[in-house]
BABAVO-977940 format. One line per 5 residues: their letters; for each residue x, y, z of N, C-alpha, C. Coordinates in Angstrom, 1 decimal. Layout:
BEGIN
A> X:Y:Z:X:Y:Z:X:Y:Z; ...
REM end
This chain:
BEGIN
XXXXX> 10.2:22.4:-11.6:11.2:21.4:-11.0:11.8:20.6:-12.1; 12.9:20.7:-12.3:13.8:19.7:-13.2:14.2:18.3:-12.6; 13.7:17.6:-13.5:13.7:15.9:-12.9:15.1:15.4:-13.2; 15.9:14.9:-12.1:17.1:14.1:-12.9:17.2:13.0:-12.9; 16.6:12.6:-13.9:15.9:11.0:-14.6:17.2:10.1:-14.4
XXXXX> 18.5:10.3:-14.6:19.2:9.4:-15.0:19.6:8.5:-13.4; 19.8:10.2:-12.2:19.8:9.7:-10.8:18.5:8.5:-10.0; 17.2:9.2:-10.6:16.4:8.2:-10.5:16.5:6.9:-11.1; 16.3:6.9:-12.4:16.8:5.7:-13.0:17.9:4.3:-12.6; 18.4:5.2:-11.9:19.8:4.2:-11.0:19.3:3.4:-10.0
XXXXX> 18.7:4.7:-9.1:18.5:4.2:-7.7:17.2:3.1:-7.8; 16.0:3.4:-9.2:15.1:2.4:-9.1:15.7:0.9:-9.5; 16.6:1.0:-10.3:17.4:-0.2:-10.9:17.7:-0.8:-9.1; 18.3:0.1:-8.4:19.4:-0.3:-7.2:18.0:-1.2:-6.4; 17.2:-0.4:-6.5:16.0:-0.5:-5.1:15.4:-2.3:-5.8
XXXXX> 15.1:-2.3:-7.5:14.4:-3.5:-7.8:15.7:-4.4:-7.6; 16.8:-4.6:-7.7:17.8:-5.7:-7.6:17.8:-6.4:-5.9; 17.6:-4.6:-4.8:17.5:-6.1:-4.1:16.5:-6.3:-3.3; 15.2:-5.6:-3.8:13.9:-6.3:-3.8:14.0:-7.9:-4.1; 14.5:-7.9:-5.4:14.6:-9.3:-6.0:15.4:-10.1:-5.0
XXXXX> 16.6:-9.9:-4.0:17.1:-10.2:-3.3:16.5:-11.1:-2.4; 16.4:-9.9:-2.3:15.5:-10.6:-0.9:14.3:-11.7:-0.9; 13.4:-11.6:-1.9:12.4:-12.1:-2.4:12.7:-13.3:-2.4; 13.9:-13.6:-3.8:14.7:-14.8:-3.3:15.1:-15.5:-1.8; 15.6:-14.6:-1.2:16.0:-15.5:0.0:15.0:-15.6:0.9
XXXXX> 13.5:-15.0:0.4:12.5:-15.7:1.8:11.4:-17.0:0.7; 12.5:-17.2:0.2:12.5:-18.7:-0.5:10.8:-18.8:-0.8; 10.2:-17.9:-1.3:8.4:-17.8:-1.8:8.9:-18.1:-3.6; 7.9:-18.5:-4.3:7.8:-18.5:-5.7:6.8:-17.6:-6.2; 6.8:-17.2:-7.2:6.1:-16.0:-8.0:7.1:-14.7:-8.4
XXXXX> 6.3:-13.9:-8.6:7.3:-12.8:-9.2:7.6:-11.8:-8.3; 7.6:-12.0:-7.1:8.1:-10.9:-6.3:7.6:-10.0:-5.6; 7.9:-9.0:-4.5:7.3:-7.9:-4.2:6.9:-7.2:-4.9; 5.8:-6.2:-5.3:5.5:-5.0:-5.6:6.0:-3.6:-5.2; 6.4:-3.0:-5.8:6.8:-1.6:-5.5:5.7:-1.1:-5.4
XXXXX> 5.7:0.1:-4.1:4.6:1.3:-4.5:5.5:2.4:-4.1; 5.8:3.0:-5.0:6.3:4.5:-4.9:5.7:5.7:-4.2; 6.3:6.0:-3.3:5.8:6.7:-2.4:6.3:8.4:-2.9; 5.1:8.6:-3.3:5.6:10.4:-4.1:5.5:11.5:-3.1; 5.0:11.5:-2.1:4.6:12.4:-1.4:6.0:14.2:-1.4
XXXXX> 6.8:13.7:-1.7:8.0:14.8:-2.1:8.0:15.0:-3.1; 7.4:14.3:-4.0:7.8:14.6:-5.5:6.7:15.3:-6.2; 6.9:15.6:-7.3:5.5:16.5:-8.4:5.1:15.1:-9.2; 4.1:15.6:-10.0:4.0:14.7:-11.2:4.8:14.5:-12.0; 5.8:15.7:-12.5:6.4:15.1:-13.8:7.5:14.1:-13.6
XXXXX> 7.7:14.0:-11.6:8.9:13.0:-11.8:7.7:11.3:-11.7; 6.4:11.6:-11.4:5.5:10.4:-11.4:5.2:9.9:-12.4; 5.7:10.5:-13.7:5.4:10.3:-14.9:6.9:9.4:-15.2; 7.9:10.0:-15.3:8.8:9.2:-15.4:8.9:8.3:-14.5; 8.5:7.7:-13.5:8.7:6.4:-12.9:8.1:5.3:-13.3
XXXXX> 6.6:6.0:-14.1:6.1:5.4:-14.8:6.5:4.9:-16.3; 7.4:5.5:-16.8:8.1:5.5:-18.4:9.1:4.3:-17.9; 9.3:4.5:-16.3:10.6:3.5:-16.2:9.9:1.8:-15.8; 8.3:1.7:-16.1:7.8:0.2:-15.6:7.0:0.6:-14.0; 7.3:2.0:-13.3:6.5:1.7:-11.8:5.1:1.9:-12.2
XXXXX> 4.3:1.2:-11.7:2.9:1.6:-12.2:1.8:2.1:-10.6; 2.6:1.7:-10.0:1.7:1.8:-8.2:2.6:3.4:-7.8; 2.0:4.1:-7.0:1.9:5.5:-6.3:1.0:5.4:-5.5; 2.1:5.6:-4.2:1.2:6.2:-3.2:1.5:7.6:-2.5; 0.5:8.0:-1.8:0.5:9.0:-1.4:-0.3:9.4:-0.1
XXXXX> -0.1:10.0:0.7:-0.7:10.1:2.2:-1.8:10.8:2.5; -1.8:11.9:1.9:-3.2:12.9:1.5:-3.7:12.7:0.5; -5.0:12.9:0.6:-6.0:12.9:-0.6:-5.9:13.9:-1.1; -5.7:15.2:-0.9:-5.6:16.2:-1.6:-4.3:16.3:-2.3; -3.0:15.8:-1.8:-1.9:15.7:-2.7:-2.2:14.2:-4.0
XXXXX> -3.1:13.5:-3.8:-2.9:12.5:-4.3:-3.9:12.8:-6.0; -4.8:13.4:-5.2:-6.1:13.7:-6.2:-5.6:15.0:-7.1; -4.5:16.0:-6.7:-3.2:17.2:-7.4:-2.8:16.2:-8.4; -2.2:15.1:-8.3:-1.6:14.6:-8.9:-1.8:13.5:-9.7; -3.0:12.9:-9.5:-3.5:12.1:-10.4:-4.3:12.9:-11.7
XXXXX> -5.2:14.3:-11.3:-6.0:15.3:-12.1:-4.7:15.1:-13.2; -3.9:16.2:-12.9:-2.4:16.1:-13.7:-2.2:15.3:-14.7; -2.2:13.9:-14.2:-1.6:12.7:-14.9:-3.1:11.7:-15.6; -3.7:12.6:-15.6:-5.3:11.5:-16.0:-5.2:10.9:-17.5; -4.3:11.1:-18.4:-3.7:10.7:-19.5:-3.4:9.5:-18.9
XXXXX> -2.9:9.3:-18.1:-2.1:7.5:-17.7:-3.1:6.9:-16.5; -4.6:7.3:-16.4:-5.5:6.7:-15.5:-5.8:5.6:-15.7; -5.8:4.4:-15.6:-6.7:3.3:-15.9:-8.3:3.4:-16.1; -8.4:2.6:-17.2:-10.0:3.0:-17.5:-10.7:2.3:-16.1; -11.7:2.5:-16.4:-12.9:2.2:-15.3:-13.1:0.4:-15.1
XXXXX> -12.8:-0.2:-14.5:-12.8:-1.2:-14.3:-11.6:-1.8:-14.1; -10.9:-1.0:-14.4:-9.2:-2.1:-14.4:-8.7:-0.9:-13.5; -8.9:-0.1:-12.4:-8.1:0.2:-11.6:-7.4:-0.6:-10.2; -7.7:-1.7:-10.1:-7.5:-2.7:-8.8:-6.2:-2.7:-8.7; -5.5:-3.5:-7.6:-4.1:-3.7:-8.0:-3.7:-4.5:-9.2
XXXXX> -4.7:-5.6:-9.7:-4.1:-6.1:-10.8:-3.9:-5.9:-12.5; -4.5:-4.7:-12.2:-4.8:-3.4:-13.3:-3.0:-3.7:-14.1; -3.2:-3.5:-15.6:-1.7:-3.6:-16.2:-1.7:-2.1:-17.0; -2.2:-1.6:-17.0:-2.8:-0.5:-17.7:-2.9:1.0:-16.6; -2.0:1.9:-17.4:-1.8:3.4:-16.5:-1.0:3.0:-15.1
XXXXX> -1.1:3.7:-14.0:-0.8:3.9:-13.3:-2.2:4.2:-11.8; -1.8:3.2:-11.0:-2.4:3.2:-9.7:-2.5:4.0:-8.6; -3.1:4.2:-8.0:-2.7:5.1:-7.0:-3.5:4.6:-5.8; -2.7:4.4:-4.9:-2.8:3.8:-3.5:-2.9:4.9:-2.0; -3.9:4.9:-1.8:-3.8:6.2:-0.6:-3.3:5.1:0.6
XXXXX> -1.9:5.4:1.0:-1.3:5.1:2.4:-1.5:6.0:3.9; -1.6:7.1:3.6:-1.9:7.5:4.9:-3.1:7.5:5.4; -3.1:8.3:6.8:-4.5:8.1:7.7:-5.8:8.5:6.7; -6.7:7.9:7.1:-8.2:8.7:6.1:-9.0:8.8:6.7; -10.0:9.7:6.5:-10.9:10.6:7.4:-12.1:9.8:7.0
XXXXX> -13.4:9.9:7.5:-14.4:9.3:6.7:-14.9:10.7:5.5; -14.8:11.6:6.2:-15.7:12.4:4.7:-14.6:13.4:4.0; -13.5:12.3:3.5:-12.6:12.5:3.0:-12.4:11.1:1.7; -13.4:10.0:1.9:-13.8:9.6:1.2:-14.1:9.8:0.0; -15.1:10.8:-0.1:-15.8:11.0:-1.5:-14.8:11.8:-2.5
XXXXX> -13.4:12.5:-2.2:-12.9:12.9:-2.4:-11.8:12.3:-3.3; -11.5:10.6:-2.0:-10.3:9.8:-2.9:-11.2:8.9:-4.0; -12.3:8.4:-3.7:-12.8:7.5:-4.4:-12.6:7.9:-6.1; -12.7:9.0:-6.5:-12.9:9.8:-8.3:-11.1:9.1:-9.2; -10.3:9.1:-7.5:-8.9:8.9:-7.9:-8.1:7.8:-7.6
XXXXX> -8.0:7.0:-6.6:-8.1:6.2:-6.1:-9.1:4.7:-5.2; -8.7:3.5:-5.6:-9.5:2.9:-5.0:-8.8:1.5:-4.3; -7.8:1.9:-3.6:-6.9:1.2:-2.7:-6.4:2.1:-1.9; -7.0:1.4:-0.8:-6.5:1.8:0.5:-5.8:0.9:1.6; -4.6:1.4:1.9:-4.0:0.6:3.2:-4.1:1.0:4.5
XXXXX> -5.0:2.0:4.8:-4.9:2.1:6.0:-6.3:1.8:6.6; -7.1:1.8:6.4:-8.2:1.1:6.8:-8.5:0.6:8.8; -8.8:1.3:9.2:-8.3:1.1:10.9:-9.9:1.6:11.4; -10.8:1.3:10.7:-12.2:1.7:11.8:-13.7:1.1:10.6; -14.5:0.4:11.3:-15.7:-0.3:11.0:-16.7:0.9:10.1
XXXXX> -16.4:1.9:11.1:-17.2:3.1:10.4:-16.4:3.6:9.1; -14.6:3.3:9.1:-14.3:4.1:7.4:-14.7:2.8:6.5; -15.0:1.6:7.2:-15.5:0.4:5.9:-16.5:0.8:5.2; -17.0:0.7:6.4:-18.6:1.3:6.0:-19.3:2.6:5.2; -18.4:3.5:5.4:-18.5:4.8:4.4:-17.6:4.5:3.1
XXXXX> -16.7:4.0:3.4:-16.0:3.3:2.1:-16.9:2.5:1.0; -17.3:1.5:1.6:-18.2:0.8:0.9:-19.8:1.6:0.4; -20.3:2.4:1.4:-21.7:3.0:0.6:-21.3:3.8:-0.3; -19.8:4.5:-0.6:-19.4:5.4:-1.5:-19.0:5.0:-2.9; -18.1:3.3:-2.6:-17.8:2.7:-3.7:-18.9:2.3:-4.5
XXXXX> -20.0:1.9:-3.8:-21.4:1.0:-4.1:-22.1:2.0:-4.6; -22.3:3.3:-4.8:-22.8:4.5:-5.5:-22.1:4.6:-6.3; -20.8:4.8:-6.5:-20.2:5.1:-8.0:-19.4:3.3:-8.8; -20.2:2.7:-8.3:-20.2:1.1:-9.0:-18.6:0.8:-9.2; -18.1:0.6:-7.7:-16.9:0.6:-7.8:-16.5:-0.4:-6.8
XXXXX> -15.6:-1.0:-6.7:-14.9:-1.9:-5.8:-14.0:-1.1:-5.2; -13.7:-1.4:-3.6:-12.4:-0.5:-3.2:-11.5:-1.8:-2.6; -10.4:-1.6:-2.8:-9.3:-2.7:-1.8:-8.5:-2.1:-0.9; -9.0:-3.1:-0.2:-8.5:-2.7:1.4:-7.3:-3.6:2.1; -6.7:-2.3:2.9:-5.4:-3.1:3.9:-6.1:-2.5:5.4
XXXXX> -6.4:-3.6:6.2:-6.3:-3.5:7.7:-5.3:-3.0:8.3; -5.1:-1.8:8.8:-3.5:-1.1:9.2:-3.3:-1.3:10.8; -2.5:-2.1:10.7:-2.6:-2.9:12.2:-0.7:-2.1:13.0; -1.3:-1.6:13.8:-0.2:-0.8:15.5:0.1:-2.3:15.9; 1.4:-3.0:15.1:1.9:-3.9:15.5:3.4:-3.8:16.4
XXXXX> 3.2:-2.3:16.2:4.5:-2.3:17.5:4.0:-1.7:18.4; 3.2:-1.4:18.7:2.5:-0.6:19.9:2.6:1.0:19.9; 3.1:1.9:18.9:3.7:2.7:19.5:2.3:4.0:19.7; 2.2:4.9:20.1:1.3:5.6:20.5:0.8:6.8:19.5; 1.9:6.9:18.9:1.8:8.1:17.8:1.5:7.2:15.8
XXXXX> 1.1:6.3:16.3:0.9:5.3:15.3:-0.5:5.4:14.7; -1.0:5.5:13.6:-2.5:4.8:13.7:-2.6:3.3:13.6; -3.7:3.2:13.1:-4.3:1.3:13.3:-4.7:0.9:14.3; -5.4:-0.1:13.9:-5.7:-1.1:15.8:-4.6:-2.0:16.2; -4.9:-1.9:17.3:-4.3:-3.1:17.9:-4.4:-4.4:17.3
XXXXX> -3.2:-5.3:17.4:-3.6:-6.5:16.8:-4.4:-7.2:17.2; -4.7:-7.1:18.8:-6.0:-8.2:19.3:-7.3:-7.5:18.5; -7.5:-6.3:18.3:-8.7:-5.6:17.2:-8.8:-6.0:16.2; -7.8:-6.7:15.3:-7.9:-7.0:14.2:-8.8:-8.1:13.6; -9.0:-8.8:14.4:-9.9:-10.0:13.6:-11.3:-9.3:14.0
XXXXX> -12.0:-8.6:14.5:-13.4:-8.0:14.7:-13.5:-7.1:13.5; -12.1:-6.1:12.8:-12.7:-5.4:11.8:-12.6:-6.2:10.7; -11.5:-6.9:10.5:-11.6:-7.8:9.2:-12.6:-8.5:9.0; -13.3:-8.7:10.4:-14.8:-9.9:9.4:-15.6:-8.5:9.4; -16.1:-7.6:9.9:-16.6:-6.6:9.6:-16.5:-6.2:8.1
XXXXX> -15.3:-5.8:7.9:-14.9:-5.0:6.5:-15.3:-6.6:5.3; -14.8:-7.7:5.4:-15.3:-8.6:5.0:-16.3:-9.0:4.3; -17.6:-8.4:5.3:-18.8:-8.7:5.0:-19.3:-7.8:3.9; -18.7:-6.6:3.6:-19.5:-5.6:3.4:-19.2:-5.3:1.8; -20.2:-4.7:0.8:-20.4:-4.4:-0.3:-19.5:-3.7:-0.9
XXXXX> -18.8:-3.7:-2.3:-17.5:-3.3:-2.6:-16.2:-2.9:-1.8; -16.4:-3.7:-0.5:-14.8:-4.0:-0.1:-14.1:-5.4:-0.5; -13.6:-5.1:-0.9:-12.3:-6.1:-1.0:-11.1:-6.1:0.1; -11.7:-7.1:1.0:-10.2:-6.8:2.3:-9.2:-8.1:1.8; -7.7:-7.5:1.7:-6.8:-8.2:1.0:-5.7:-8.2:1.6
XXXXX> -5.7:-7.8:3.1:-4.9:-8.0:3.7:-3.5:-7.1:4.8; -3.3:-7.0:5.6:-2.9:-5.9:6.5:-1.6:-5.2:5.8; -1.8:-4.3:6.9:-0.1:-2.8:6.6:-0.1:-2.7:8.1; 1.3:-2.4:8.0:2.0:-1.6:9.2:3.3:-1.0:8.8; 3.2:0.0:10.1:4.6:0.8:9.5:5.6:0.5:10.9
XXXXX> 6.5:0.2:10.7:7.6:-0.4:11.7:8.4:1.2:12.5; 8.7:1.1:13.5:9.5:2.0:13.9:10.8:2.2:13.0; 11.0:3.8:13.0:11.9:4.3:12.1:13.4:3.9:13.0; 14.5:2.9:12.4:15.7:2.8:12.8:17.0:2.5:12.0; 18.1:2.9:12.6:19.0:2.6:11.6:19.4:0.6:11.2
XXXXX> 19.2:0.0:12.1:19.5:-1.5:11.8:18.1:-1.7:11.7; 17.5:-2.4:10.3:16.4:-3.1:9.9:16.0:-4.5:11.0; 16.9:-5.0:11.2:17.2:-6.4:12.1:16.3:-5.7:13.4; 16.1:-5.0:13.6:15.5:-4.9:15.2:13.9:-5.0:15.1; 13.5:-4.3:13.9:12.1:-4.1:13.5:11.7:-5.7:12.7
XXXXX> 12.3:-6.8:12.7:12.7:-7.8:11.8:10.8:-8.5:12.8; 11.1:-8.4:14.4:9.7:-9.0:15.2:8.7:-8.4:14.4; 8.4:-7.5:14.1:7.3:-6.7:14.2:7.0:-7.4:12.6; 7.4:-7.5:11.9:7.5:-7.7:10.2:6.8:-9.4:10.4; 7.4:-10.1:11.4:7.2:-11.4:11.5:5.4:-11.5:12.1
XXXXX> 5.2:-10.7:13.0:4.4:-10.6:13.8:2.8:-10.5:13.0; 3.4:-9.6:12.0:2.1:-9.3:11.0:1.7:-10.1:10.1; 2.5:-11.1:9.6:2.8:-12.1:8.9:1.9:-13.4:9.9; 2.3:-13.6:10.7:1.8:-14.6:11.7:0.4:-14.3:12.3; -0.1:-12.8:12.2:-1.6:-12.3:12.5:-2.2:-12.7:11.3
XXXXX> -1.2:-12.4:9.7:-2.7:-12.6:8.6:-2.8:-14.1:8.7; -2.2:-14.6:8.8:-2.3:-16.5:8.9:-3.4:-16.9:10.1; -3.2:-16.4:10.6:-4.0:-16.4:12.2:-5.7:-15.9:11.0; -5.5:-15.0:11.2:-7.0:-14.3:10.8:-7.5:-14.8:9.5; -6.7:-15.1:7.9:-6.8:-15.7:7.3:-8.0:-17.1:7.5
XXXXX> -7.5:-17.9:8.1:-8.2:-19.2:8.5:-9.9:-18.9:8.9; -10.2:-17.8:9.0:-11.6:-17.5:9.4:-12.5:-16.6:8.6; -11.6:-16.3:7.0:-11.9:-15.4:6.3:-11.8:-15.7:5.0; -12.7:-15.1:4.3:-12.9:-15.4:2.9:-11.4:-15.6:2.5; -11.5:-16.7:0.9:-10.3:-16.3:0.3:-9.8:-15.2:-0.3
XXXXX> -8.2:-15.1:0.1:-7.5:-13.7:-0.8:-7.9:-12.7:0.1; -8.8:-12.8:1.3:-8.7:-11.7:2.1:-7.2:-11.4:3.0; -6.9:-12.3:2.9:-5.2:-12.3:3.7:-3.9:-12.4:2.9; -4.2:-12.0:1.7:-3.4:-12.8:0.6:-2.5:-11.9:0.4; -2.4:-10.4:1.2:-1.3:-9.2:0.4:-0.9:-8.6:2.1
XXXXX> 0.4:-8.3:2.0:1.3:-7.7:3.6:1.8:-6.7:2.8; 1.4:-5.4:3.2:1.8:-4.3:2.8:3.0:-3.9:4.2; 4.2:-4.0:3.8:4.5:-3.5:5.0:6.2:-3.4:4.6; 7.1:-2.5:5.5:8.4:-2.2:4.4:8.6:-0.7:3.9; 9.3:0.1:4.1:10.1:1.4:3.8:11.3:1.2:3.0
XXXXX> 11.9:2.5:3.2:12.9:2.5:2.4:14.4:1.8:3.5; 13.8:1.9:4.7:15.2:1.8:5.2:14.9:0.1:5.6; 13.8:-0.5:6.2:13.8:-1.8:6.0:12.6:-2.9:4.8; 12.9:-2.0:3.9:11.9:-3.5:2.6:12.4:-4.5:2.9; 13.8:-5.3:2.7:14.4:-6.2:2.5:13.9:-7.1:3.5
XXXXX> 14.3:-6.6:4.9:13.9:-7.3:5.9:12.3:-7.9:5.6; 12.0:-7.1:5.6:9.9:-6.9:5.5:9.8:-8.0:4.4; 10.6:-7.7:3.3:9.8:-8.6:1.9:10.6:-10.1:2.7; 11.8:-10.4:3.4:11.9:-11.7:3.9:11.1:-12.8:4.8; 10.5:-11.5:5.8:9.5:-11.8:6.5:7.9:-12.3:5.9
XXXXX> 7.7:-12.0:4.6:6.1:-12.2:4.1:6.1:-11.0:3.0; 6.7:-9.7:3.3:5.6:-8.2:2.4:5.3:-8.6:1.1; 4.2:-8.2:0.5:4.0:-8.5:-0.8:3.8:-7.2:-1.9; 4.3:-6.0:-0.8:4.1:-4.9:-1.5:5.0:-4.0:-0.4; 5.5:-3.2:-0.6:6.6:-2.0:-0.7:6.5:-0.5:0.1
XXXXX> 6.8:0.1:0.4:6.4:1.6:0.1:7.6:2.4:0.2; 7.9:2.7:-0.9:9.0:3.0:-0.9:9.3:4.2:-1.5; 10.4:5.8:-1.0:10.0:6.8:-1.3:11.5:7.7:-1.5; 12.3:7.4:0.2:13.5:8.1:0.1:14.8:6.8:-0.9; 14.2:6.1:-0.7:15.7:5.3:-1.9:15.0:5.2:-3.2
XXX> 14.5:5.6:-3.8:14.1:6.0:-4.9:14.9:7.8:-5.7; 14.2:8.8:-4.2:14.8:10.4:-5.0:16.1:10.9:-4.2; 16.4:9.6:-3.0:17.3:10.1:-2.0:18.9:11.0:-3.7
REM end
């Protein structure tokens, strides 16, 4: 597959300016949303160059596409201890889609951030797996904040029973929820749903360790802007990147 770096290059310039946009106008201080590059279309050698271009976060939906593509790229892994999100070193890899429990031991070797996080029992296998290979995992609570039925996550009234759950427990790090908004062409309609999640981690926050609420993964390609206005503090972003 031939990469055409210069097209990418544009569209990542287009995508961080109005990241920054936005960031600005939900009037927060710090340095802004996080990008996570959502590769799931792409190979490694264009994950390589995103990373030549400053992206250091990748996500990806399958463990078996994620762990293809990290094997590949193990030259730019982060050493052992500095894989977290605040890792400055190599490139990260973030499992966004659904996860199975005995599909675990599989992401753990490659990843150790997970956003979708939606059941007591994947905490719990999560954490006896991290705690065997002396590892921390961070976690996002993936909360069905629009209701829709083809969605995973819990319900938002579910949410505060797994977060003190996942909370409690041995190499998890719970850092705070994801959701994915219904796919539409005006961002402005999904704008509740963005708010909603934002207003749940503050709610649940107040009963939870610190920095357990501290990160809103939430935001695509067709509404980040809205999402990063509303609270997101992280991205997923895939078709405005190779569109």
């Amino acid at each position: 597959m031939t990469v055409d770096a210069e097209r990418i290059a544009r569209n990542l310039a287009g995508v961080r300016i109005r990241m920054k946009a936005a960031w600005e106008r939900s009037g927060r201080s710090g340095d802004g949303a996080r990008l996570v590059a959502v590769t799931k279309t792409v190979d490694a050698e264009t994950v390589r160059l995103l990373r030549s271009l400053g992206v250091a976060d990748f996500g990806e939906n399958r463990v078996q596409e994620l762990a293809g593509k990290a094997a590949l790229l193990e030259d730019l892994a982060p050493r052992r201890g500095e894989r977290g999100p605040g890792s400055t070193r190599g490139l990260r890899w973030h499992m966004i889609g659904h996860l199975q429990r005995n599909k675990v031991k599989h992401l753990l070797p490659y990843s150790n951030i997970l956003h979708s996080l939606d059941s007591a029992d994947l905490a719990e296998a999560l954490s006896r797996r991290a705690a065997e290979a002396g590892l921390d995992v961070t976690v996002f609570i993936e909360v069905n904040a629009s209701g829709e039925e083809t969605k995973h996550g819990v319900a938002p009234g579910e949410a505060a029973s797994l977060a003190e759950a996942a909370s409690k427990l041995p190499a998890v790090k719970l850092r705070g929820l994801m959701t994915l908004a219904p796919v539409t062409d005006d961002p402005e309609k999904v704008r509740p749903i963005f708010a909603s999640l934002r207003e749940l981690a503050g709610t649940l926050g107040r009963n939870l360790p610190e920095d357990a609420m501290s990160e809103l993964s939430m935001g695509m390609s067709r509404d980040f802007e809205v999402a990063i206005e509303e609270g997101a503090t992280m991205v997923r972003i895939g078709s405005a990147l190779f569109a």
